[in-house]
N, C-alpha and C positions, 0 to 999 in steps of 0.2 A: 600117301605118296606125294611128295615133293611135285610142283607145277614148275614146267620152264618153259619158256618163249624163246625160238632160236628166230632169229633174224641177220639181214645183213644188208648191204645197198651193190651186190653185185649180183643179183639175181637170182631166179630159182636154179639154175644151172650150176651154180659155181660149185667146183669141187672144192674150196675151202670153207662151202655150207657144209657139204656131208660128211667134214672131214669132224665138225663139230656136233652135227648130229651122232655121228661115232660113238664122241666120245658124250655127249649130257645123257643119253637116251639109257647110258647103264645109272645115272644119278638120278632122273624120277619120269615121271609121265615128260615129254618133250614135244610140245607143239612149233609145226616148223609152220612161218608167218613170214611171206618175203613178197618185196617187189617182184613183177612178172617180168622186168626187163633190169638192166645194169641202171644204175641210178646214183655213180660216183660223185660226187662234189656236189650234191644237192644241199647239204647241211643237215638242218633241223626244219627242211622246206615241208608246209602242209597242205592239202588241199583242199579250201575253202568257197574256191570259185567254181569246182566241177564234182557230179559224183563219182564215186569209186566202188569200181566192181570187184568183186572176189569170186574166183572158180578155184574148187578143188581137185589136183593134177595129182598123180602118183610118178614121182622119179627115183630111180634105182630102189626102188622099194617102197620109197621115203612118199608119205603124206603130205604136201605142200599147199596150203591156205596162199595163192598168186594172187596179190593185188595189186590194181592197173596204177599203183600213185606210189610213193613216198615212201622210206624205211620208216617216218615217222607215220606215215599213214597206216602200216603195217603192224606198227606197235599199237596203234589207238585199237584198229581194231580186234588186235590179234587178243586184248586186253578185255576191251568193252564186248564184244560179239562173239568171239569164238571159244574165248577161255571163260569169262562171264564174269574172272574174279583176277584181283592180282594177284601175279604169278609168285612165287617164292625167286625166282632167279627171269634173268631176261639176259640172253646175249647175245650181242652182236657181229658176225666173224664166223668164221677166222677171213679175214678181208686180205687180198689178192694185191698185197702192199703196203708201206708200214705205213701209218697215220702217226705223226710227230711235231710237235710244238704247237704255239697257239694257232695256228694257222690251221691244223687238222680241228679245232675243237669247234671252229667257228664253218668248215666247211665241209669235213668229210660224214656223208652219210651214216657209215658205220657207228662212228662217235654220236652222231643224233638223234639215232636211234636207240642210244642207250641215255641220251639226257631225257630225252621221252621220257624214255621206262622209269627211269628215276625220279623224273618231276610227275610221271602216277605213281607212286608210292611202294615200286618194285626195285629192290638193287638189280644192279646192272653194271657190268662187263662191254668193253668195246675190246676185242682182239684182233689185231691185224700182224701180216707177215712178212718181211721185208724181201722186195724182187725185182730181178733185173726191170727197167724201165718198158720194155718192149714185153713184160711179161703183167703188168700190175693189172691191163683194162681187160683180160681175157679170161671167160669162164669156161672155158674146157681145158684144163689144164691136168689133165690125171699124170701127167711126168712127174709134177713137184713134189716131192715128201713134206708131208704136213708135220710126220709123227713129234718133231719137236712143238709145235704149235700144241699138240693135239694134248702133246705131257705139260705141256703149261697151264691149259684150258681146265683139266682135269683136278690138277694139283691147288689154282683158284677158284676152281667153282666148288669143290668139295667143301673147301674151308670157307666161305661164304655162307653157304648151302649149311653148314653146322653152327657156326659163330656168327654169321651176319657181317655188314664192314663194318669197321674203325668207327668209332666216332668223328662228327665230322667229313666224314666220307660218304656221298653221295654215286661214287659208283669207280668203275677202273679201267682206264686205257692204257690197255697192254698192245707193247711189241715186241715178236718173235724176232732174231735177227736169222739172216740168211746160215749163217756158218755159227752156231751157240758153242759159248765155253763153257759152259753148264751153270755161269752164274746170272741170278735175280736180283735185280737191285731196286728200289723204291726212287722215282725222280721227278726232279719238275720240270712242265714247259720249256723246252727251248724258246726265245722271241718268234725264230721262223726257220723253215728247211727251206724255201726256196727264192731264189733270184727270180725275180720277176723277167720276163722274157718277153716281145713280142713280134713274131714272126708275120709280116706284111704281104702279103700274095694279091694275084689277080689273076678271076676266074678266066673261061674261053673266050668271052666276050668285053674285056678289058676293066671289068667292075673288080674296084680294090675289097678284099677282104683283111680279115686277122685271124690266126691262130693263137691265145695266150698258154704260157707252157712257163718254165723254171728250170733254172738251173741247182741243184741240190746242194746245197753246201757240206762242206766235206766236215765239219766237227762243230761244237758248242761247247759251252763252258759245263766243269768235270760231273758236273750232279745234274745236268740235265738227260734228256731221255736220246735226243738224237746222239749224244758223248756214249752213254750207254748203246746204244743200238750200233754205234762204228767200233765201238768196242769187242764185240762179240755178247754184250752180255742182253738178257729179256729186260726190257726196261718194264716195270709200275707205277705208272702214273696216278695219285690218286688227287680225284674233282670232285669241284665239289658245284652244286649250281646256284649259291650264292656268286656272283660275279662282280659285287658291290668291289670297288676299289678300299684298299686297307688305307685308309688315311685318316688323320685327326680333323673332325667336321668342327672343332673350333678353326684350328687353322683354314679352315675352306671359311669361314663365316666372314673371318679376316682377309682371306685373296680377295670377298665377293663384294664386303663394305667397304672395306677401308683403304684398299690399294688403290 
């Protein structure tokens, strides 16, 4: 039977976990491995300087391995300790708002948790689903239909799951969009989804703070994934964890001597 690691960085609560437990648990054994608390925009953040404890909880049925660190903390051990062996599949998702351009690769949890899983020698899926602003940082959400999510999730874990990825493919950040016209597309990084923003405050006692936040930009150029996602269509992104720059190292040898 097929090994899978479900994970996610929105907690053991989120109903866009159990929306993918749903759906892997009929494709093989499904070990669920999460942070114990919401852990959004951590990255591919690990914990080095403190330990990490693991308790095992039962939610809505579901078996959940809760530990106190990191989605990436969550894949090491979910990996090295609990499963004992690499898993055939590792996913991360269905996360509670879309992760898009390079901006999500470098910061969103869900996505880190799947470069984990890849850089240990597991393919790996990052899935998230695109949603109102005021809806993305909330885990009890049982209102939002996942089931498009849920037919996307199914549709690329199967054919992983039998074929493996692409060549050159180290794993896949998909997004769901809110409203799907039933088309998939394959795309690359946008630069970035958000306007940098920063909101300057002062608490009760006159000490200045900040809140940083973005404003989301409304489109990108036609082949990228955020163009695809305002589009109506699931965007495919495929990464890979080479991040070397594509350039000619004569010509770098030339920028470094001779300019």
């Amino acid at each position: 039977m097929k090994k899978i690691l479900l994970t996610n960085d929105d907690g053991l609560y989120s109903s866009g976990l159990r929306a993918s437990y749903n759906v892997l648990k009929k494709l093989g054994k499904t070990y669920v491995i999460t942070p114990a608390v919401q852990k959004s925009g951590v990255g591919r953040s690990i914990s080095i300087m403190e330990p990490i404890r693991v308790n095992e909880v039962k939610i809505n049925g579901i078996k959940i391995f809760a530990v106190d660190g990191t989605p990436t903390d969550a894949v090491i051990i979910g990996i090295h300790e609990i499963i004992g062996d690499i898993p055939d599949l590792v996913v991360s998702g269905i996360n509670l708002g879309e992760n898009l351009s390079t901006e999500a690769v470098t910061t969103s949890g869900t996505v880190g948790a799947a470069l984990e899983a890849a850089t240990q020698g597991s393919k790996a899926i990052a899935i998230s689903m695109e949603l109102s602003d005021h809806l993305k940082f909330e885990s009890f959400l049982d209102s939002v239909d996942f089931s498009n999510a849920e037919r996307v999730l199914e549709i690329v874990a199967s054919k992983i799951l039998k074929a493996g990825l692409p060549e050159g493919v180290d794993l896949f950040n998909i997004n769901v969009p809110e409203k799907w016209n039933g088309e998939i597309v394959f795309t690359r990084l946008a630069k970035r989804l958000y306007r940098t923003k920063i909101d300057v405050r002062y608490d009760p006692r006159g000490r200045k703070y900040y809140w940083i936040h973005g404003i989301e930009v409304e489109d990108a150029e036609p082949d990228t994934d955020i163009h695809a996602l305002r589009s109506g269509k699931v965007s495919i992104t495929p990464l890979s964890l080479d991040m070397t720059a594509r350039v000619d190292f004569e010509s770098l040898k030339r920028w470094f001597y001779e300019a």
